[in-house]
N, C-alpha and C positions, 0 to 999 in steps of 0.2 A: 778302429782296428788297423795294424799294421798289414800289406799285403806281403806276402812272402814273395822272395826272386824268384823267377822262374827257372827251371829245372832244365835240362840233360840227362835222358836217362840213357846209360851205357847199357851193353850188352849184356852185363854180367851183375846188371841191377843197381848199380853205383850211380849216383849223381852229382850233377855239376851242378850248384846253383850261381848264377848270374844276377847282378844287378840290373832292370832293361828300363832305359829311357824312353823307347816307344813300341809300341809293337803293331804290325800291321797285317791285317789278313787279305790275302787278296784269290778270291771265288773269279773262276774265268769259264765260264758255260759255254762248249760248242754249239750253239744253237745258228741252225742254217736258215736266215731270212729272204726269201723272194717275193720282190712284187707282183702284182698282178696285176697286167694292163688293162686298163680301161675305167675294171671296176674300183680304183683307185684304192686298193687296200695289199695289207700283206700277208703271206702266210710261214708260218716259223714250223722246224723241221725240229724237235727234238730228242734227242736220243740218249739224254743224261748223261751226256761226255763234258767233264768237268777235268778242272784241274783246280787245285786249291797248295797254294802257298803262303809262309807267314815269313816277312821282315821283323828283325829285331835290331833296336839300337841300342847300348846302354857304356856302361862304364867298366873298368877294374878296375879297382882299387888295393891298396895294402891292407889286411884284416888286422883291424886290433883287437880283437880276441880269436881263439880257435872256436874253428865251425867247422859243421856235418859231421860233429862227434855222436854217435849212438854208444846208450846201454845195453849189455847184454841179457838176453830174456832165454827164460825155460817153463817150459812146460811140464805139469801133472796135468792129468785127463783120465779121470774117474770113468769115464765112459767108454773109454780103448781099450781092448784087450792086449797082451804079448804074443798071444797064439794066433793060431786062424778062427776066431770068432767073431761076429759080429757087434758083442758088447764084452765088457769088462763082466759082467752080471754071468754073463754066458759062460765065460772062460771057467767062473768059480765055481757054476755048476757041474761044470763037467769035472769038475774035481770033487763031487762031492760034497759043492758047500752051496744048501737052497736055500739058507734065511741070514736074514743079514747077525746073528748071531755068531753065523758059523765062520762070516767070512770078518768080522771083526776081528775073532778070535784067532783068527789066521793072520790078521794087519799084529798082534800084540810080538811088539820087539823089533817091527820092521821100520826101518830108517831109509833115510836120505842125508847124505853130507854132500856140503860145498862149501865155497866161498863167494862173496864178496867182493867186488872192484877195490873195495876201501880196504880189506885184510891180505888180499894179494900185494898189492901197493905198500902195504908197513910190513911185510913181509917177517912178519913175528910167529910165522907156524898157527893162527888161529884160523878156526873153521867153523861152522854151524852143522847140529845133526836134530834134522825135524822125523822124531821116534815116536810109533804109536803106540798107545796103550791101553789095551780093553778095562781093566783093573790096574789098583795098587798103582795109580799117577805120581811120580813124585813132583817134587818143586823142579822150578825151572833152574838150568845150569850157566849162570854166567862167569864165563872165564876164556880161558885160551881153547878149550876146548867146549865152546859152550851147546847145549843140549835145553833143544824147545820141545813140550811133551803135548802129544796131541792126543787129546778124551777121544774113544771111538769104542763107547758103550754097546753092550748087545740090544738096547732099549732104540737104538736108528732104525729108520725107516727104508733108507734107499742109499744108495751111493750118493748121490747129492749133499746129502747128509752130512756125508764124511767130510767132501771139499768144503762144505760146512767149516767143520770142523778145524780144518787144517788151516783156514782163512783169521778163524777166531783165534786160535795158536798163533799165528804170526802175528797177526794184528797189536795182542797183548805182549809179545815178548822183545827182551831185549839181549844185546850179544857184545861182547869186546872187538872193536876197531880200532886197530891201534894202541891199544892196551888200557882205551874209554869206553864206557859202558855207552852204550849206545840201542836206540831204538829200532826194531828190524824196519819200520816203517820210514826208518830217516835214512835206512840203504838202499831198502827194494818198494817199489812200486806192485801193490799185490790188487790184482784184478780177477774178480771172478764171471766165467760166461759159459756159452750153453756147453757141451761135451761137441767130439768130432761126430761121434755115432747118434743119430736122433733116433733109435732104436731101442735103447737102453732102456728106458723109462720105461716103456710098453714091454718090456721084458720083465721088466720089476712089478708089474700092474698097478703104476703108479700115474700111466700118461706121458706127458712131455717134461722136460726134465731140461732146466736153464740153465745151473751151475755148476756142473761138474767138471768144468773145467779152470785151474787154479793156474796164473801167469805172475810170475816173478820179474820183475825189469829191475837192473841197476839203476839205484839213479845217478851213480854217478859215471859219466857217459866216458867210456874208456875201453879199450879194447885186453886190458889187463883184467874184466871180467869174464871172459870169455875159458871158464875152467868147467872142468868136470862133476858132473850130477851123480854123485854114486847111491845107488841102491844096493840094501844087504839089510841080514836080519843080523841083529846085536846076540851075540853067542852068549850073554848072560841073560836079561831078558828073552829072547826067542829061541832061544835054546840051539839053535844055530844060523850059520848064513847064508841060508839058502832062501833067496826070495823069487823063485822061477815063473812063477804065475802072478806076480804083480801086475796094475793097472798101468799104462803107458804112461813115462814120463820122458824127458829129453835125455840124452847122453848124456848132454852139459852144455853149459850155458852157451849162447851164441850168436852173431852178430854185431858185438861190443865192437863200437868203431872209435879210436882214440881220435879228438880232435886234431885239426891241422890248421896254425897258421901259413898263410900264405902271402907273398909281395906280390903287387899287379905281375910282377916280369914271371912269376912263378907261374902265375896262372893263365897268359897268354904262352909259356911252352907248353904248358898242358893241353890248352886247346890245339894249340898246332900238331902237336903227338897224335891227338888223336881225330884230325882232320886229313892230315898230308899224308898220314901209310899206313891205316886201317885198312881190315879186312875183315868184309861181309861174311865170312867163314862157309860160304857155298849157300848161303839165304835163309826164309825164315817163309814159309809157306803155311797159309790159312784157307781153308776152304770153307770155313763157317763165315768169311768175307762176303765169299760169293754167293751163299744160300740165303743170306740176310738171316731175317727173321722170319723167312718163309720154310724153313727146314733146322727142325735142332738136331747135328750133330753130336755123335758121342766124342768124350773127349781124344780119345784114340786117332780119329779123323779131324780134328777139329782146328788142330795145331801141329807145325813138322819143322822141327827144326833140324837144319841139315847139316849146320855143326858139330851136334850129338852125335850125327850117322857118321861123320865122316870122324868124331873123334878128336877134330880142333877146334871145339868150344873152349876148351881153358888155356888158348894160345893168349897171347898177351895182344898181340895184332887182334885177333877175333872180338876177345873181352872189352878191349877197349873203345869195339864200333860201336857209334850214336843211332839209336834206334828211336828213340820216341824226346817229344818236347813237353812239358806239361807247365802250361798256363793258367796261374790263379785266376778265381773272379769269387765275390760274395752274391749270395742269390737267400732271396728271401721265398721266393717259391717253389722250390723244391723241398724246404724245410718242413719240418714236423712240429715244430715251436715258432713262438713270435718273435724270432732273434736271428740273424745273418747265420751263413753258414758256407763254409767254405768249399768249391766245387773246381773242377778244372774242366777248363774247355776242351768236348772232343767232337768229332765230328763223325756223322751216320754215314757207314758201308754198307753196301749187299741191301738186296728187294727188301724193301717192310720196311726196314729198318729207323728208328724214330730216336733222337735224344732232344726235343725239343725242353727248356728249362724245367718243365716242371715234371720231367719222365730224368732229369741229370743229374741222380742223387745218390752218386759212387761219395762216397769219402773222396777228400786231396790226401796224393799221393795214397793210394792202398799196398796192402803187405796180403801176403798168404802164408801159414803155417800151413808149411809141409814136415810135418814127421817131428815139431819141435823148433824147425829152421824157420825164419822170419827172411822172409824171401818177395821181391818186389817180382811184379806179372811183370812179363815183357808185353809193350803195346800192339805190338805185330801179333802177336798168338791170343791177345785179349781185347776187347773194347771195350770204351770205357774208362779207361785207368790212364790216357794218356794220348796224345794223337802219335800215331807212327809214320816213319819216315825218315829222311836221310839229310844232311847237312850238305846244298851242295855249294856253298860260298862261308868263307872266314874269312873278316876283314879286319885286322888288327891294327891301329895308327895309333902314331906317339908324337909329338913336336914339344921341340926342349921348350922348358919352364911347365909345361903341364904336371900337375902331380896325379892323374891317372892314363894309363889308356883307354883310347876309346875305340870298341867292336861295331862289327858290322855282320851278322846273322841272315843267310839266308836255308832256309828249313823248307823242306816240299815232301808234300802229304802225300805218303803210298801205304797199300796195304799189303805187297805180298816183296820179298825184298828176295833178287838172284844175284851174286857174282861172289867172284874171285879174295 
């Protein structure tokens, strides 16, 4: 297995991947040693005052292909309500609707349209409309306006069911890109997992409940995905467009990052951009640092970002500050199978606190869906996901006839970050 570079993560969740020739940790323990006369021995004083830094050596080089292109993903989630309810389940009873009959018959006619990275891009007006239908299915519609029809009989059980459903619909169906019949499966990436709400299920008295949640990813990784999810009910089928009590799905699709190449020279002004006149944006304060794992904080207290308060989070100065480093390693004991698995090095803050190898089993690089948005944790406000801290050396050298430059990295590990 190839190791991935190790990462930069920015303020505003972006990353820099690097290529690194060495990398060095280096653990410095205040530990106060005094001898003791006579008895010819010593005694050490210590008070867990540490310091912890990492050296990085590695290369730029010119990319021959574009990299740290992402596809753009959306979310359905069978299990989220639109209203203030607990479940999706809930929402439809307070409408009147207590068996999954009632609320099938309420999905019949109601759609979803978007597009595609690949239909945006041939730019020919085609779109897809995944439309439900209690009865009367027709065939599937491929064309410029092509329409996937999805079975959602009164004979289901539970909502899961339905994401069921909607899975098995895309799975089978196919759509015009580019004015080629083409397979939904060979545009989008379709994953199914548990709901946001773990309530749902026991609402339905059915128990816990895995799938109701449906995830569409472009595959083809482009920022030209990144369109809108419309929901509506089709005025001929559902007699009209009003779908106000539907189950939460995304606005539209989002995240889609268009690939970038880059020249070494490209990407040592990058680094220096965002080295030499960053801003901390007024810091990034954790108090579940300080409690360890002796006190769980609610998320409210948990995390403070003073950017937000102050309202210059989305400065470009701010966005651009280096907050967290995340270095690969493969680990076989942390895994759940008899196969390597990919972890990144972080290191325990606050009383209790423990990630020795076989308690270090965050995914590399993790994401959070908030509200549909596919969103990287900042390492300051979360552990676990990356080590935090600040870049305070960049060394960039070049001497003619070289065909890369060579960096010099130095990164030191803090958990609560103040300034200017």
């Amino acid at each position: 297995m190839i190791m991935p570079m190790i990462q930069l993560i920015r303020r505003d969740g972006k990353i820099i991947e690097l290529e690194a020739t060495s990398v060095a940790f280096d653990v410095l323990r205040g530990v106060q040693v005094w001898p003791i006369p006579i008895a010819g021995v010593r005694a050490a004083f210590d008070m867990n005052d540490n310091r912890f830094s990492i050296g990085i050596k590695g290369i730029l080089t010119d990319d021959n292909v574009a990299s740290s292109a992402v596809g753009a993903t959306a979310v359905l989630d069978l299990s989220r309500a639109t209203g203030l309810y607990d479940s999706w389940f809930k929402q439809q009873q307070a409408q009147g609707r207590n068996t999954m009959n009632a609320i099938t018959d309420a999905l019949h006619g109601k759609e979803f349209v978007f597009k595609s990275s690949g239909q945006v891009t041939a730019d020919l007006g085609e779109n897809i409309t995944l439309r439900f239908y209690q009865t009367g299915v027709p065939s599937a519609t491929v064309a410029t306006k092509s329409i996937i029809p999805v079975y959602v009989p009164a004979s289901l059980a539970n909502t899961e069911e339905i994401a069921d459903a909607i899975v098995t619909a895309l799975n089978g169906a196919s759509v015009k890109v580019n004015a080629a019949t083409t397979a939904i499966t060979d545009i989008f990436t379709i994953s199914q997992s548990a709901g946001d709400k773990v309530n749902s299920g026991s609402h339905q008295g059915v128990g816990t409940l895995t799938g109701e949640r449906v995830t569409l990813t472009n595959i083809i990784k482009s920022a030209d995905g990144n369109t809108p999810l419309t929901k509506q009910g089709d005025l001929v089928v559902s007699g009209n467009a009003d779908w106000s009590h539907s189950f939460f799905s995304s606005a539209s699709f989002v995240n889609g990052v268009s690939g970038v190449r880059m020249t070494r020279g490209d990407k040592v002004q990058d680094l220096l951009n965002m080295t030499v006149n960053a801003s901390a944006g007024g810091g990034l304060i954790n108090p579940q640092s300080f409690t360890g794992d002796l006190i769980e904080m609610p998320d409210s207290l948990a995390s403070f970002d003073v950017g937000k308060l102050l309202r210059i989070d989305q400065a470009e100065s701010v966005k651009k500050y280096i907050v967290g480093l995340r270095i690969p390693y493969e680990s076989l004991i942390s895994s759940n199978v008899d196969m390597r698995e990919l972890r990144q090095f972080v290191i325990p803050t606050g009383p209790g606190t423990d990630f020795s190898a076989v308690k270090n089993t965050g995914a590399f690089d993790p994401v959070d869906n908030i509200s549909g948005e596919i969103v990287r944790p900042n390492p300051y406000l979360r552990q676990g996901v990356a080590i935090s801290g600040v870049v305070q050396k960049f060394t960039a050298t070049y001497e003619a006839g070289d065909s890369v430059w060579n960096y010099d990295l130095e990164f030191a590990a803090a958990e609560q970050l103040l300034g200017i």
